[in-house]
C-alpha positions as CSV (number, residue, x, y, z in Angstrom):
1,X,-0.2,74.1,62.2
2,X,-0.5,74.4,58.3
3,X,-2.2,70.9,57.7
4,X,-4.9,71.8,60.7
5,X,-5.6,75.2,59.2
6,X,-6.2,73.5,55.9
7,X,-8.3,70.0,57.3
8,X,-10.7,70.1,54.3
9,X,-13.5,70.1,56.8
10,X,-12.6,73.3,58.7
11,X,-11.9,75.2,55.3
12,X,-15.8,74.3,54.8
13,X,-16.4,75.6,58.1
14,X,-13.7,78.5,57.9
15,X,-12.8,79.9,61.6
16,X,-11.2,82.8,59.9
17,X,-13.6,84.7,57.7
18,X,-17.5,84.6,57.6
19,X,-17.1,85.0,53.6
20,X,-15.3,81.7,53.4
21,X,-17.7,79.9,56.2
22,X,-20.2,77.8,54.0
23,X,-21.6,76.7,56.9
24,X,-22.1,79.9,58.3
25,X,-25.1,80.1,59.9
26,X,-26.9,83.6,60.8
27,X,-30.5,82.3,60.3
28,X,-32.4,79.0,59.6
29,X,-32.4,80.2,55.6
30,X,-29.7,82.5,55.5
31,X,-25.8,82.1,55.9
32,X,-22.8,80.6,54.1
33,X,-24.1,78.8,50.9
34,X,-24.0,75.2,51.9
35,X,-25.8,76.0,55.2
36,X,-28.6,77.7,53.2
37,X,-28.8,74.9,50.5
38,X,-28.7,72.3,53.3
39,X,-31.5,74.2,55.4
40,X,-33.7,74.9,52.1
41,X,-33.7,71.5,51.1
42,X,-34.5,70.3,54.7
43,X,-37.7,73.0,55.0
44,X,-38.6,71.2,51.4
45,X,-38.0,75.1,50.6
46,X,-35.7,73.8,47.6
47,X,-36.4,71.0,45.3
48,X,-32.6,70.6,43.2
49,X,-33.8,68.3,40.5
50,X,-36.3,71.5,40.0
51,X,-33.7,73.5,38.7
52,X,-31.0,70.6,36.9
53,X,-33.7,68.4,35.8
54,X,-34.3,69.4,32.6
55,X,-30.6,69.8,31.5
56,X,-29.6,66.2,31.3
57,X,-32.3,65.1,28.6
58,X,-31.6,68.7,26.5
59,X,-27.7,68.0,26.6
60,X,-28.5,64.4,25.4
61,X,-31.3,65.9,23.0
62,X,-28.1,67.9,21.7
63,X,-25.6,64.8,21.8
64,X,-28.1,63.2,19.5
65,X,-28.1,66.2,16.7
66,X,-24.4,66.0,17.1
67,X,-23.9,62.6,16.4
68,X,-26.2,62.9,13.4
69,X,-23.5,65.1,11.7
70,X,-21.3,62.3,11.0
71,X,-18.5,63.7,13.3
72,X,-15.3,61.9,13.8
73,X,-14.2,63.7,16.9
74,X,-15.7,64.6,19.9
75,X,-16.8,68.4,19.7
76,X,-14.0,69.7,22.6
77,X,-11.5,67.9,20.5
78,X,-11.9,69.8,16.9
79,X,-10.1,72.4,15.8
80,X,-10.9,75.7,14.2
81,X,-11.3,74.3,10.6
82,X,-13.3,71.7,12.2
83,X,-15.3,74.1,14.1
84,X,-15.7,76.7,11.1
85,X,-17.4,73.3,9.3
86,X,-19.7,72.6,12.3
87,X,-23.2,74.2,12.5
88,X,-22.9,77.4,14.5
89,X,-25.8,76.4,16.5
90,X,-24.5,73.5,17.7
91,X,-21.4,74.7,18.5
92,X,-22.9,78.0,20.2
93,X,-25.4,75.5,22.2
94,X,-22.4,73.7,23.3
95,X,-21.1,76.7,24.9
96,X,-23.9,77.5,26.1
97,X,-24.5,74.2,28.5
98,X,-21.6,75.2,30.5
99,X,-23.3,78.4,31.9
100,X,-26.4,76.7,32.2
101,X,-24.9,74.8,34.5
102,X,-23.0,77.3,36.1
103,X,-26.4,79.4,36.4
104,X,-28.2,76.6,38.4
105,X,-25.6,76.3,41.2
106,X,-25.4,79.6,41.7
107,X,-29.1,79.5,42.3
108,X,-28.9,76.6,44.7
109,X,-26.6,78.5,46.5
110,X,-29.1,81.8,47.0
111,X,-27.1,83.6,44.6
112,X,-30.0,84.9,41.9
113,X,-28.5,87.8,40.8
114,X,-25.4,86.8,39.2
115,X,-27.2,83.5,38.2
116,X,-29.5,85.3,36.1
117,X,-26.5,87.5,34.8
118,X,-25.7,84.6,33.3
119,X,-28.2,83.8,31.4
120,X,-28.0,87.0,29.1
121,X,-24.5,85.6,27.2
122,X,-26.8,82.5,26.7
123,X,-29.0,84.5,24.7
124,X,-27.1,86.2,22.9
125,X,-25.3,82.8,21.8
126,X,-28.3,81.5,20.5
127,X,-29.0,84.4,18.2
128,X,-25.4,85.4,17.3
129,X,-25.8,81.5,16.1
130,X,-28.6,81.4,14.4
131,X,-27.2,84.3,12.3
132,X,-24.4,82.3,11.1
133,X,-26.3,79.5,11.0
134,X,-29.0,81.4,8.1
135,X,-26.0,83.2,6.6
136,X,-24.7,80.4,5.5
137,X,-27.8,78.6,4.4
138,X,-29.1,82.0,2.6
139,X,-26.0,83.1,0.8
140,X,-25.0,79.8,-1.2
141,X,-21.0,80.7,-1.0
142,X,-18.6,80.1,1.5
143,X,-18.1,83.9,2.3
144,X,-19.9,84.1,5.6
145,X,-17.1,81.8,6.9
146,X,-14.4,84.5,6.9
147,X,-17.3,86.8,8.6
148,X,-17.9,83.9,11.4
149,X,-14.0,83.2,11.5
150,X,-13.4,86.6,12.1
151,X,-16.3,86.5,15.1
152,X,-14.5,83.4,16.8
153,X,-11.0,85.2,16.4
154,X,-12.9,88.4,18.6
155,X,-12.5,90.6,16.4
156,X,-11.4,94.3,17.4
157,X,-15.2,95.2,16.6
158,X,-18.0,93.1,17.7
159,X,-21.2,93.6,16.3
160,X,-24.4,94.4,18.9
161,X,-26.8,91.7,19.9
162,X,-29.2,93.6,18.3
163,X,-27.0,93.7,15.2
164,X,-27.8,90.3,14.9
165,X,-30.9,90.2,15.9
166,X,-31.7,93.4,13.3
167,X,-30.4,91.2,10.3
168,X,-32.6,88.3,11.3
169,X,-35.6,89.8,11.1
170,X,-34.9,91.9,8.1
171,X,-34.1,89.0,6.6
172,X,-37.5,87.4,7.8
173,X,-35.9,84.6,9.5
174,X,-37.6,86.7,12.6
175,X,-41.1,88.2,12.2
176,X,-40.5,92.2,13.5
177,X,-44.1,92.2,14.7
178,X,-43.9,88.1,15.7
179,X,-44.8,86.3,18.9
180,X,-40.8,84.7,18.5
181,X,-39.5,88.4,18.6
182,X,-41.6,89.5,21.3
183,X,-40.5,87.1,23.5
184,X,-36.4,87.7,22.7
185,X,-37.2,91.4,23.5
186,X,-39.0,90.5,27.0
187,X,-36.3,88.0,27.6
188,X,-33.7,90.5,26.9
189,X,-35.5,93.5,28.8
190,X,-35.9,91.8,31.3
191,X,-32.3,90.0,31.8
192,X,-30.9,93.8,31.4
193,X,-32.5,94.8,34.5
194,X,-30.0,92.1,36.7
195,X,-27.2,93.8,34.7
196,X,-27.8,97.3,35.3
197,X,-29.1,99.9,38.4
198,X,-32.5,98.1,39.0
199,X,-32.3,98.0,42.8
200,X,-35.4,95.6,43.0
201,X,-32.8,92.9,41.2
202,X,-30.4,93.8,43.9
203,X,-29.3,90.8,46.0
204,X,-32.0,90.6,49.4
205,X,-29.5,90.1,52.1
206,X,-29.4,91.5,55.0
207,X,-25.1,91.5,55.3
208,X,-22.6,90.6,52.1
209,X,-21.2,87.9,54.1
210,X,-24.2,85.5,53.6
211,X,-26.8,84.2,51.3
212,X,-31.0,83.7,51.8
213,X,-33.1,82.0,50.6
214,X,-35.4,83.8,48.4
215,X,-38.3,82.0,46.6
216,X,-39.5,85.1,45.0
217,X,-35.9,85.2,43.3
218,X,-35.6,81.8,42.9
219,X,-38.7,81.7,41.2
220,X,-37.9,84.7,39.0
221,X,-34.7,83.3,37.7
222,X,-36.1,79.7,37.3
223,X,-38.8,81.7,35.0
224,X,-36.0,82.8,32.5
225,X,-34.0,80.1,32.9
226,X,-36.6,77.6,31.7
227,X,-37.6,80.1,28.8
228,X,-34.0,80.0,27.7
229,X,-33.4,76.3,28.0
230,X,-37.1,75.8,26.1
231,X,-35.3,78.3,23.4
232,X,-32.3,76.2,23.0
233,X,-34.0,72.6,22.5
234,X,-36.6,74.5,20.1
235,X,-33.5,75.6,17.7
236,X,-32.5,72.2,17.5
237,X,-35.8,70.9,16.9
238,X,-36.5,73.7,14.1
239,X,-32.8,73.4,12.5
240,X,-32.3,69.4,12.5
241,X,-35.5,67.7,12.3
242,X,-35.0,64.6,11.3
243,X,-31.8,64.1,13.8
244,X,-34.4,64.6,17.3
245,X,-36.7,62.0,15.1
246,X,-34.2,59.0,16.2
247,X,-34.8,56.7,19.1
248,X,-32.0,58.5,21.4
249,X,-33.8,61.8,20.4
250,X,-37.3,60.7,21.4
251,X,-36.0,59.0,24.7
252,X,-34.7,62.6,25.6
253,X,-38.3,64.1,24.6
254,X,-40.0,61.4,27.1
255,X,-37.5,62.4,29.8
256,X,-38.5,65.9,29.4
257,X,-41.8,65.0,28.9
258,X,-41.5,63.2,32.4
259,X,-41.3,66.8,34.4
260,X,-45.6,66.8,33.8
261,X,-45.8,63.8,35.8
262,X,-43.5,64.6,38.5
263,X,-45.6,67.4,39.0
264,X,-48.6,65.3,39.3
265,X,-47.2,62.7,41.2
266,X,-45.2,64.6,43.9
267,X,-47.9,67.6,43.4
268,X,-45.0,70.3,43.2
269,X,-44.4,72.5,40.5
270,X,-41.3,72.2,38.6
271,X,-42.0,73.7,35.5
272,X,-41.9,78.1,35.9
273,X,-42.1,78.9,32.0
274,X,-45.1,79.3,30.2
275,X,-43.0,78.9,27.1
276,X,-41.3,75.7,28.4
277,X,-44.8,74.1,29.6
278,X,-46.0,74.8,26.1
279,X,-43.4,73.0,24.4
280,X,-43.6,69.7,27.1
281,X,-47.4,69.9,25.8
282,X,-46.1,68.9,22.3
283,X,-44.4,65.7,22.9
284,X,-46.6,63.0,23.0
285,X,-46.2,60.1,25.5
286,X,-44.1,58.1,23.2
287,X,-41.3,61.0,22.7
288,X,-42.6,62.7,19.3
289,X,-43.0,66.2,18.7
290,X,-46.7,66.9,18.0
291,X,-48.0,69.4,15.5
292,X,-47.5,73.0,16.5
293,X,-49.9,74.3,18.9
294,X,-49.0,78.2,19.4
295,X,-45.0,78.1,18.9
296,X,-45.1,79.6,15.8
297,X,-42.4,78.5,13.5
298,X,-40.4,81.8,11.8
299,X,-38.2,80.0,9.4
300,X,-38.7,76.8,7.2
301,X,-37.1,73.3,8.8
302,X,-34.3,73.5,7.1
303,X,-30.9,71.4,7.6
304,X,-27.9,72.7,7.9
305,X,-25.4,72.1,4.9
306,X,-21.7,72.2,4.6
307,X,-21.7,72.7,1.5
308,X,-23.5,75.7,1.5
């Protein structure tokens, strides 16, 4: 009785709770997750290379600025002295990849909500980075070490995201009254409002036991999503220059690049960010990153030092 219960195919189908049915099906494009995804990609409703796409050619963009460092061990393999001597925005970035991921399948599985809740940690990575990152290219001393050591042992008091973000801009690494800062607020503003009692960011479903499909959501969390990601690669282009200049790093900038013509081609639209689209617009056809072209740059392109 046992084995039957658990046949991995009826646990998909579960007999014994809608929650657990992924195959659930109340409506064509709403039920248990796998039914949705399955009937979404069938009404050509969902596209899932729209969503993963670009993560694949920014990961590798990333394994490229990595390799530049000289590293003799892969990143999940170093240790805290290892990770104290490793740029904070690579590290952070690294961190981050794992709820990008995590953010897109919640989204392929109709859950918006929570995969946009996700994407506020993300944030705050990259700017809780970048602050360690210019503290220890500003201050000349190894002093902001014990400061970052302290972060990554969670310390009993955790600065604010806007702590962070505060010192940045006093210390003009982040224009107060710049286009980069308006953006981080909007981004932030607007990531709050899936944290907190904004009823329009509620879930749309009709019951808790099911998903549906949403393209309105999906298309608001793709929005953010993409801003984010765009984000991300731009820190690695602004911090490490000369690392994204290498063969491997332009090959990722063409496969980027590539999401234009898949548009064109397949005339669908999987670019959602203005900010993302802008950036694509830079790289030219053979994987180099074109003068700037409204992305204003905040901070001189600077690499990181170890021995600063």
């Amino acid at each position: 009785m046992r084995d039957d219960i658990m046949d991995d195919n009826k646990c998909l189908k579960c007999e014994l709770s809608n929650f657990g049915n992924l195959y659930y099906k109340r409506a064509d494009l709403e039920g248990g997750e796998l039914h949705v995804l399955e009937k979404s990609i069938e009404r050509k409703k969902l596209l899932p290379c729209r969503l993963t796409y670009p993560l694949d050619p920014s990961l590798g963009l990333w394994k490229e600025v990595y390799g530049s460092l000289g590293k003799k061990f892969a990143i999940e393999e170093l240790d805290v002295d290892e990770i104290l001597n490793t740029p904070p925005i690579i590290y952070f970035t690294w961190k981050s990849f794992f709820d990008l991921k995590a953010s897109a399948f919640l989204a392929l599985a109709a859950h918006y909500r929570s995969a946009t809740q996700l994407l506020r940690p993300i944030l705050e990575n990259i700017i809780v980075s970048r602050y360690f990152q210019e503290r220890g290219r500003i201050t000349n001393n190894n002093k902001w070490k014990k400061e970052y050591e302290e972060f990554l042992n969670l310390p009993k008091k955790s600065m604010t995201f806007y702590h962070y973000l505060g010192c940045l801009k006093s210390d003009r690494i982040i224009f107060e009254k710049g286009e980069e800062a308006k953006r981080i607020d909007e981004l932030w503003q607007n990531l709050n409002k899936y944290l907190h009692s904004h009823a329009s960011k509620w879930d749309k479903g009709n019951t808790p036991e099911v998903v549906r499909y949403n393209e309105g959501s999906l298309n608001e969390w793709l929005d953010l999503y993409q801003n984010i990601l765009s984000y991300i690669i731009e820190m690695l282009c602004r911090y490490f220059p000369e690392a994204i200049k290498t063969q491997n790093g332009q090959n990722a900038f063409i496969e980027l690049k590539g999401m234009e013509d898949i548009e064109n081609d397949l005339k669908i639209s999987l670019i959602k960010s203005k900010y993302l689209r802008n950036f694509l617009s830079r790289i030219s056809q053979e994987g180099k990153l074109l003068p700037e072209t409204g992305l204003p740059l905040s901070l001189l392109d600077l690499p990181y030092s170890e021995d600063s």
